[in-house]
C-alpha positions in Angstrom: 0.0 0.0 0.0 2.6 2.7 0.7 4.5 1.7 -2.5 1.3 1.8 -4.8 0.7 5.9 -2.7 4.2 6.6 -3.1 4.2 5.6 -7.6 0.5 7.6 -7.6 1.9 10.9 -5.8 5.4 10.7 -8.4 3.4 9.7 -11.1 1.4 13.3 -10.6 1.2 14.9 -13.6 0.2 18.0 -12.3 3.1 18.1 -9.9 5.8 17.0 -12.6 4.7 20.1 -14.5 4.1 22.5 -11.7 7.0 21.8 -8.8 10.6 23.0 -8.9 13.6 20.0 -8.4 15.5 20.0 -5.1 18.2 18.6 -6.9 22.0 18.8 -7.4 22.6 20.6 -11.0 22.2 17.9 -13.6 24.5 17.0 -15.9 28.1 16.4 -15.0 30.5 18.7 -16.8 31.7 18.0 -20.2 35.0 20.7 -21.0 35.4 21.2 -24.4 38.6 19.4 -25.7 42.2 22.1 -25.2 42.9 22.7 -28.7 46.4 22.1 -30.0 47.5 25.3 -31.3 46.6 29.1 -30.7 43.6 30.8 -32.5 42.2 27.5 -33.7 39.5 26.8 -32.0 37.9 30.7 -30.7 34.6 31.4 -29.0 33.0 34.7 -29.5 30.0 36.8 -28.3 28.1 40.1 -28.0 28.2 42.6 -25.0 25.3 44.7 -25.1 22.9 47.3 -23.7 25.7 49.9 -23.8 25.4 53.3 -23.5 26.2 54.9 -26.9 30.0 56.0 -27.1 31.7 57.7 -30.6 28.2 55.9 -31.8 29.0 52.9 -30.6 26.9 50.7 -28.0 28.0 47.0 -28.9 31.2 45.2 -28.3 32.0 41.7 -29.8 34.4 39.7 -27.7 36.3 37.1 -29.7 38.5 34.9 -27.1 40.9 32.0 -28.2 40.6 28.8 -26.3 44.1 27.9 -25.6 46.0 31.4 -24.6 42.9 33.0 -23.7 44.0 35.8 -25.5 40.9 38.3 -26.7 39.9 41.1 -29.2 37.2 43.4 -28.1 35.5 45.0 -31.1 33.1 48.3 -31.2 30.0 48.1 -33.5 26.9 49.8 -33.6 23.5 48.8 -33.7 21.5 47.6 -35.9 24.6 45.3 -37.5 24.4 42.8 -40.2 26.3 39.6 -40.4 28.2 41.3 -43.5 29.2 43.8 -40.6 30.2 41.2 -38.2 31.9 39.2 -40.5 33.7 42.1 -41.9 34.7 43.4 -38.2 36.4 39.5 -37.9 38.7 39.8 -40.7 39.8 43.3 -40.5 40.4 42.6 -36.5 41.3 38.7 -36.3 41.3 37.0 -39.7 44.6 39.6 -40.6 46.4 38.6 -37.2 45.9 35.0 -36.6 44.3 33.3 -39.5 41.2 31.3 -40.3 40.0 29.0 -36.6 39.1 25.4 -37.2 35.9 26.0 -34.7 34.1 28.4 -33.4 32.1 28.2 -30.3 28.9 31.2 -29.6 25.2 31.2 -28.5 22.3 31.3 -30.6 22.8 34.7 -31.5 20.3 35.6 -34.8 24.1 36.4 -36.6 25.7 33.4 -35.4 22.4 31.1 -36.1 21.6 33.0 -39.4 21.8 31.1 -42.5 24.6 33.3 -44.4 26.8 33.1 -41.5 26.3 29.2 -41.4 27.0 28.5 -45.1 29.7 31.4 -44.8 32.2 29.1 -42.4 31.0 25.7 -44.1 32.4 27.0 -47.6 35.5 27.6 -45.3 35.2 24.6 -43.5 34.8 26.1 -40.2 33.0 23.9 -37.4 30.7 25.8 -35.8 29.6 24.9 -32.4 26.5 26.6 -30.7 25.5 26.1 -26.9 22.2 24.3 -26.6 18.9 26.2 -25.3 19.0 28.0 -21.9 22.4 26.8 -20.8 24.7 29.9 -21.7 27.8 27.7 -20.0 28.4 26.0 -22.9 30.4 28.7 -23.9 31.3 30.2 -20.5 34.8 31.0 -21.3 33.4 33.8 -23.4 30.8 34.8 -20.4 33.8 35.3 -18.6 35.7 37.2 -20.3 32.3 39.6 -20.3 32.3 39.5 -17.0 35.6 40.8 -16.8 35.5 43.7 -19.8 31.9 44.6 -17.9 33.7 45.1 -14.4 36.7 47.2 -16.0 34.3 49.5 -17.8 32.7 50.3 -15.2 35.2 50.7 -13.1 37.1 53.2 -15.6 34.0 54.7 -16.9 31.1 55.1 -14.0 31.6 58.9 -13.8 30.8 58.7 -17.7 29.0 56.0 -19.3 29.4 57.6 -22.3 33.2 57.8 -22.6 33.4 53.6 -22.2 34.9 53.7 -26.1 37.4 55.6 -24.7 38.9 52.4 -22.4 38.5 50.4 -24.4 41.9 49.1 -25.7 43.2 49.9 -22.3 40.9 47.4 -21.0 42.1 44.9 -24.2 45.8 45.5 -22.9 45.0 45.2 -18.8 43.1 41.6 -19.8 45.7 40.3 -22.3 48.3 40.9 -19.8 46.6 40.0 -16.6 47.9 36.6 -14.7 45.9 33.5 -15.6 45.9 31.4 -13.0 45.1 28.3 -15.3 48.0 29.1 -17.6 50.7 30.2 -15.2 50.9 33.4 -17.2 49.3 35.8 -18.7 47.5 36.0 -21.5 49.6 38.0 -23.9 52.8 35.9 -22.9 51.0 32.6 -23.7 50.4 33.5 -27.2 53.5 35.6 -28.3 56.2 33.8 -25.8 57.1 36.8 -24.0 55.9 38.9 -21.3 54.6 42.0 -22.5 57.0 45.6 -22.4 55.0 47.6 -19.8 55.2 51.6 -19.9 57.0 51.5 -16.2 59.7 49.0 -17.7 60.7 51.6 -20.5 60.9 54.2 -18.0 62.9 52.3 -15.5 64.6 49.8 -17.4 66.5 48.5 -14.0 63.2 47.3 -12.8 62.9 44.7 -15.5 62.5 41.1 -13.9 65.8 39.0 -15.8 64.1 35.6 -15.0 60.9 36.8 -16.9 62.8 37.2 -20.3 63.5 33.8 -19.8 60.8 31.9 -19.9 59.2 30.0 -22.5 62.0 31.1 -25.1 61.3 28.3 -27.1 57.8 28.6 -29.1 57.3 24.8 -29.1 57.6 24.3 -24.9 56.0 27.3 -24.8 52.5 25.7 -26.1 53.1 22.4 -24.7 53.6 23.9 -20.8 50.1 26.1 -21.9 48.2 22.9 -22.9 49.8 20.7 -19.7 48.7 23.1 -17.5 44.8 24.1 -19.1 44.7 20.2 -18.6 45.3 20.1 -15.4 43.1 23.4 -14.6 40.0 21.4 -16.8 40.7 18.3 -14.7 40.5 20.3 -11.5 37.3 22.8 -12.7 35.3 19.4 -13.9 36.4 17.5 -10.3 35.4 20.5 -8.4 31.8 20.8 -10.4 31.1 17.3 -10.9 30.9 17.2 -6.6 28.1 20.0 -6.6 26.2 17.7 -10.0 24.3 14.7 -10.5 24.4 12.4 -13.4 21.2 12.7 -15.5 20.7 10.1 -18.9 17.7 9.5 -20.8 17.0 6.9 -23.7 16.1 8.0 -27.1 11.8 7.3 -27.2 11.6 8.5 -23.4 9.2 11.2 -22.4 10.7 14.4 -20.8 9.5 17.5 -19.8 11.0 20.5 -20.8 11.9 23.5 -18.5 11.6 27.2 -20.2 13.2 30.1 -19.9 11.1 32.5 -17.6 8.7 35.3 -18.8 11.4 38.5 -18.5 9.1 41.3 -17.7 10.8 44.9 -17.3 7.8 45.6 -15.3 7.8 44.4 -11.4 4.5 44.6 -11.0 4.1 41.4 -13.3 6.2 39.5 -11.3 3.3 37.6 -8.9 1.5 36.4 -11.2 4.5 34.9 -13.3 5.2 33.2 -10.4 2.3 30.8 -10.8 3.1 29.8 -14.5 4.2 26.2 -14.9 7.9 25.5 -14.3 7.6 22.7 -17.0 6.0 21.9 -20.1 5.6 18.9 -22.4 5.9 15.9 -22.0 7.8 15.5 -25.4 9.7 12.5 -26.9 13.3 12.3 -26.6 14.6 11.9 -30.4 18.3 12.1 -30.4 20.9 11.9 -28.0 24.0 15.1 -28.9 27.0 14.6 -27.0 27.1 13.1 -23.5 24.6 15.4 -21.8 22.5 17.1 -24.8 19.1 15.7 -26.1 17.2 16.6 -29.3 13.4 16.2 -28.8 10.4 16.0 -30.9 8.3 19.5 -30.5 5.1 20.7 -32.1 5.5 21.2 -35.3 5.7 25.0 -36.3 7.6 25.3 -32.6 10.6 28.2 -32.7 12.4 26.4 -30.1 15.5 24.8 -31.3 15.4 21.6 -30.6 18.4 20.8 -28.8 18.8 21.4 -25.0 21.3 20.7 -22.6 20.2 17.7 -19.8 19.2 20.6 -16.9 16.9 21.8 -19.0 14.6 18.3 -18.6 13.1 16.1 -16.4 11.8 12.6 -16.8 7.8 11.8 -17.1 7.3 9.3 -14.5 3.8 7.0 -14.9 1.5 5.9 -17.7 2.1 7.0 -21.1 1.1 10.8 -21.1 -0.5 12.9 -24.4 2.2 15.2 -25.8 1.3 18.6 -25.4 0.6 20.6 -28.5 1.5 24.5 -27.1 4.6 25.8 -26.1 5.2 29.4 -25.5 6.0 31.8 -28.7 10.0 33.4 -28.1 11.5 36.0 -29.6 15.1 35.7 -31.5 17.3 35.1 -27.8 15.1 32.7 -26.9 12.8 34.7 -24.4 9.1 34.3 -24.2 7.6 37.1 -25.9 5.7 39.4 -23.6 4.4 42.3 -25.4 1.1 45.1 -24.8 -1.8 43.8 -27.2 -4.3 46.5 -26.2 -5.6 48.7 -23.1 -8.6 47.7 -21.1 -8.4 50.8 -18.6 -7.3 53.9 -17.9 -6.7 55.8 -14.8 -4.6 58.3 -12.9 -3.1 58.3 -9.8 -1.3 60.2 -7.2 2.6 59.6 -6.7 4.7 62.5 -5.1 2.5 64.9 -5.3 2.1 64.8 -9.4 -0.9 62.7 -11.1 0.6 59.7 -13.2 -1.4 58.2 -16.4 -1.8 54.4 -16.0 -3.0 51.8 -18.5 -4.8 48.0 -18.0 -2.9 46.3 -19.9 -4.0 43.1 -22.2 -0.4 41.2 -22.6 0.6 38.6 -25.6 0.3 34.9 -24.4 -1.4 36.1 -21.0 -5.3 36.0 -20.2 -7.1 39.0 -19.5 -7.4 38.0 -15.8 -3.4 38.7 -15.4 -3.6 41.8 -17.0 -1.3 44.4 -15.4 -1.6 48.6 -14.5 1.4 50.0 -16.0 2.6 53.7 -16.0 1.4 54.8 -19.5 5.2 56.4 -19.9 6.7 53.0 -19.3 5.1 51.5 -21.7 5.6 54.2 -24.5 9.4 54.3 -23.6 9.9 50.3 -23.4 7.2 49.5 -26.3 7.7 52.3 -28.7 6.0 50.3 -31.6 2.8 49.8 -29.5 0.2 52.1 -30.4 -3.4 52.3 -28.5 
C-alpha cells in the first residue's frame, strides 16, 4: 500500500509540470577538448545594452581557447552579419588566420543562415551552446564579465566615454595573470611577457628571469596545454561534486523547463510566479553529445530543438499525451511578452504629481493577469505599440 501511494503521488502529472527540483545541478560537466595550437578553436559573443560611445553601443568579444587571449570590437546597432563578418577579418582573420571551430550562442548572426554556409564553404566547425544553458560557452561569459567590471570601473563617472577604455581594457586583460596558464595572456600566445610603460621608463626594474621563460615557441605551447589540462581536470572535479548524473533513452518522455517570462515591469512579477515550471511531455529523439538531447516538439515550434540535460526532467507513470502548445520566443530565446491593447485607464497620485496608467492586455497572458502599468513606461519600453 505505501509503495502503490508513493508511484501515484510521483506519477502526478500536475506536480511533474508545476514543482521545482531539489536537486543537485544535472549533468556532469563535459570541457570542451584544449585545442592544439593558438587561434584554432575561438569562442565569440556580443556585450550589449551599452550606452552609446563615438556611436558605438556593442562590443564583440572574440577569445581563443588555448591562450585566452581576446579582441574586443566596437560596433553599432542595428549590425548585419556582413558587418560582423567584416569586423572579424579586419580585426582577427589579418592577425591570426582562419580557426578550425568556433564556439557562440544562438545569436540571430551566429544562427543565421549566411553566417552558417559562410564558415561551411570555409570549412569552419561551428559549435553553438544548446537552449537555456549559456555555460556551454562560458569562457566567453567570462571574459564579459571581466571587460563589464573594467568598464565600469574606468568609466562610471561617464558611461558615455566607455569607447574611450577600451583598448586599455584589451591591454589590462591580455596581460593579466591567468591562474590556469601560469601566465598571462599575452605571454601565452606571443612567448614573452609584454614591455610595460614603467619598464621603459625604468629599465632596472625589469625582472631577468621573466625574459627567460618560455624562449622556445614549441615548450612554450606544450607547458600552456599541460597546465589548461590540469586546470580542466580540477574545474570538472570540483563541479562534478556539486552535479548529478542525468541520462535518458532515445523514445523516453521528458518534460521540458523554459526560460522565464522577462518582464521589465515588477509589477508582473506575482503572477508569473504561478506559470508552470515545466511543459511537455515530449519525446526524446536524439541523444547530442554526453549530456544534450534533441526532442520531438510541435511542429511550427521556434524552439531549437536541442537542449542541454538541466533543462529536462523525466515523465514518470502511464504513457502521457504530448502537449501541442509551447510558448512563442522571440530571437534570444525569451518568451515574448508584449502590450496587445488597453482595457483601462486611470490616474493616480505619486509625489505629489498625477501619473497616467493603462490595464494592460499582454501577448500569451489571459485577460485575468492583466497588469496597471505607468502609460510612460510602456511608450518608452514598447515604442511600436500604439493604442
Amino acid at each position: 500500500m505505501k509503495q502503490e501511494v508513493k508511484e501515484f503521488v510521483q506519477e502526478c502529472v500536475v506536480c511533474q509540470i508545476n514543482k521545482a527540483e531539489h536537486i543537485p545541478y544535472p549533468g556532469l560537466l563535459q570541457p570542451l577538448p584544449v585545442p592544439d595550437m593558438a587561434w584554432t578553436h575561438i569562442s565569440m559573443d556580443f556585450v550589449e545594452g551599452l550606452p552609446k560611445s563615438h556611436g558605438k553601443d556593442v562590443i564583440l568579444v572574440v577569445v581563443d581557447r588555448l591562450t585566452k587571449f581576446a579582441h574586443f570590437i566596437a560596433l553599432s546597432h542595428p549590425f548585419t552579419v556582413q558587418d560582423v563578418v567584416t569586423l572579424f577579418i579586419d580585426n582577427v582573420y589579418k592577425l591570426h588566420g582562419l580557426p578550425t571551430m568556433i564556439v557562440t550562442d544562438r545569436d540571430r548572426i551566429f544562427t543565421s543562415n549566411m553566417w552558417q554556409e559562410l564558415f561551411k564553404a570555409l570549412s569552419v566547425t561551428l559549435r553553438f551552446s544548446s537552449a537555456y544553458h549559456p555555460e556551454t560557452d562560458g569562457q566567453t561569459e567570462r571574459v564579459n564579465q571581466c571587460l563589464e567590471n573594467y568598464l565600469r570601473c574606468m568609466a562610471f563617472a561617464s558611461p558615455r566615454k566607455w569607447y574611450h577604455w577600451l583598448s586599455l581594457a584589451k591591454w589590462w586583460y591580455n596581460t593579466s595573470y591567468h591562474t590556469s596558464l601560469n601566465m598571462t595572456h599575452f605571454q601565452a600566445l606571443y612567448g614573452f611577457p609584454p614591455l610595460m610603460v614603467a619598464e621603459v621608463v625604468l629599465p632596472d626594474c625589469l625582472d631577468d628571469n621573466a625574459k627567460e621563460i618560455l624562449r622556445n615557441r614549441h615548450l612554450a605551447a606544450q607547458v600552456i596545454k599541460d597546465n589548461l589540462q590540469k586546470a580542466r581536470a580540477r574545474i570538472k572535479n570540483q563541479a562534478d561534486r556539486h552535479r548529478t548524473e542525468r541520462e535518458f533513452a532515445v523514445g523516453d518522455m521528458v518534460y521540458l523547463k523554459v526560460q522565464p517570462y522577462r518582464h521589465t515591469s515588477l509589477s508582473m512579477h506575482n503572477s508569473i510566479k504561478l506559470h508552470s515550471k515545466f511543459y511537455g511531455p515530449f519525446r526524446v529523439m536524439e541523444r547530442i553529445g554526453k549530456v544534450a538531447y534533441k526532442l520531438l516538439l510541435p511542429e511550427g515550434c521556434q524552439f531549437h530543438p536541442v537542449f542541454h540535460v538541466s533543462q529536462l526532467k523525466r515523465h514518470l507513470g502511464p504513457q502521457a499525451v504530448t502537449t501541442s502548445e509551447l510558448p512563442l520566443i522571440d530571437e534570444k530565446g525569451n518568451i515574448k511578452v508584449a502590450p496587445v491593447s488597453i482595457l483601462e485607464r486611470g490616474v493616480i497620485p505619486r509625489n505629489n504629481e498625477p501619473v497616467v496608467q493603462w490595464l494592460i492586455q499582454w501577448m500569451n497572458l489571459p485577460e485575468s493577469e492583466a497588469t496597471w502599468e505607468d502609460a510612460e513606461f510602456i511608450r518608452v519600453v514598447f515604442p511600436g505599440f500604439h493604442p
